[in-house]
Every structure is written in C-alpha cells, then in structure tokens.
N, C-alpha and C positions, 0 to 999 in steps of 0.2 A: 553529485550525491551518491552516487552507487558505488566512488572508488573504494568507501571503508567498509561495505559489503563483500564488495569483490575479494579486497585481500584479506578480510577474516576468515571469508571460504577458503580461499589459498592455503592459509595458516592450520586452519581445520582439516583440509585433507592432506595436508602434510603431518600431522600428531596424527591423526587416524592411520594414514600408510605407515608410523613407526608402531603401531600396538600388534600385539605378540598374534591375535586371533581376529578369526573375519566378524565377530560379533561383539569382540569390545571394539574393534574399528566402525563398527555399524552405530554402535552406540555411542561413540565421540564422536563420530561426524551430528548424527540425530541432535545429541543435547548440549554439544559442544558448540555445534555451525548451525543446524536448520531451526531448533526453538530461538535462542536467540538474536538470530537474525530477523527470523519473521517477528519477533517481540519489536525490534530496533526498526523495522521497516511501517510494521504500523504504527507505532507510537509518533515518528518524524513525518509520518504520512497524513495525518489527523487535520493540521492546518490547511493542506491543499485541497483535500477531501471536505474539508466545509468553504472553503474558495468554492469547488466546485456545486457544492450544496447553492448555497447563495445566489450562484450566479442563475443556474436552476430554476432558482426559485422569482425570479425577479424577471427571469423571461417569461416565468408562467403568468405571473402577475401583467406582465404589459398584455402579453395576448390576451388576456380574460379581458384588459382594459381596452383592448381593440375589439375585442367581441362585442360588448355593453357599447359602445362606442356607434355600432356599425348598426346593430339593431335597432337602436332609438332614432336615429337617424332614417330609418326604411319607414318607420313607422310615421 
C-alpha cells in the first residue's frame, strides 16, 4: 500500500529540486506531496480504521458480558 505514496514523494521532491527558489520548492513539495498525500492516506485509511473501531468495540462488549457474567454468579 505505501508503494504509490512513496513514489509520489519521489516525484514531488524531484519537481520541487527543479523550481528556480527555496520557497516555490517549499511550496511544491507542501501542496504538491504532503496535502495530497495526507488527503490519499486518510481517505484509503477509513476502512481499516473502522476494522479496527469494530473490533474495539466488540471486545469491549464481551468484557462487559464477562463482567455481568461473573457478578451474578458471586451473588
């Protein structure tokens, strides 16, 4: 997954190293490479990020059901 990242960076600081000054190179790398990549990274990130939500949640869910579980049982 990170290989089309990688070489868009590549890509990015190679047009930034060909700009005539250190502040349009500053600003092609900026809105050229780091907005969107970080746009491409969370947007492709979203599905694993609720994978990881879910699974989260569903552990929390069993401990609570082992809690109610272990209480009633003492009692």
């Amino acid at each position: 997954m990170y290989l089309v990242p990688i070489a868009w960076l590549y890509v990015v600081i190679l047009v930034a190293a060909a700009e005539d000054t250190i502040v349009a190179a500053v600003l092609t790398f900026v809105f050229w490479g780091l907005a969107p990549l970080a746009l491409f990274l969370w947007l492709f990130g979203t599905p694993a990020r609720r994978r990881r939500r879910l699974v989260r949640e569903a552990e929390q869910e069993a401990l609570d059901r082992n809690d109610r579980a272990e209480t009633g049982a003492d009692q």
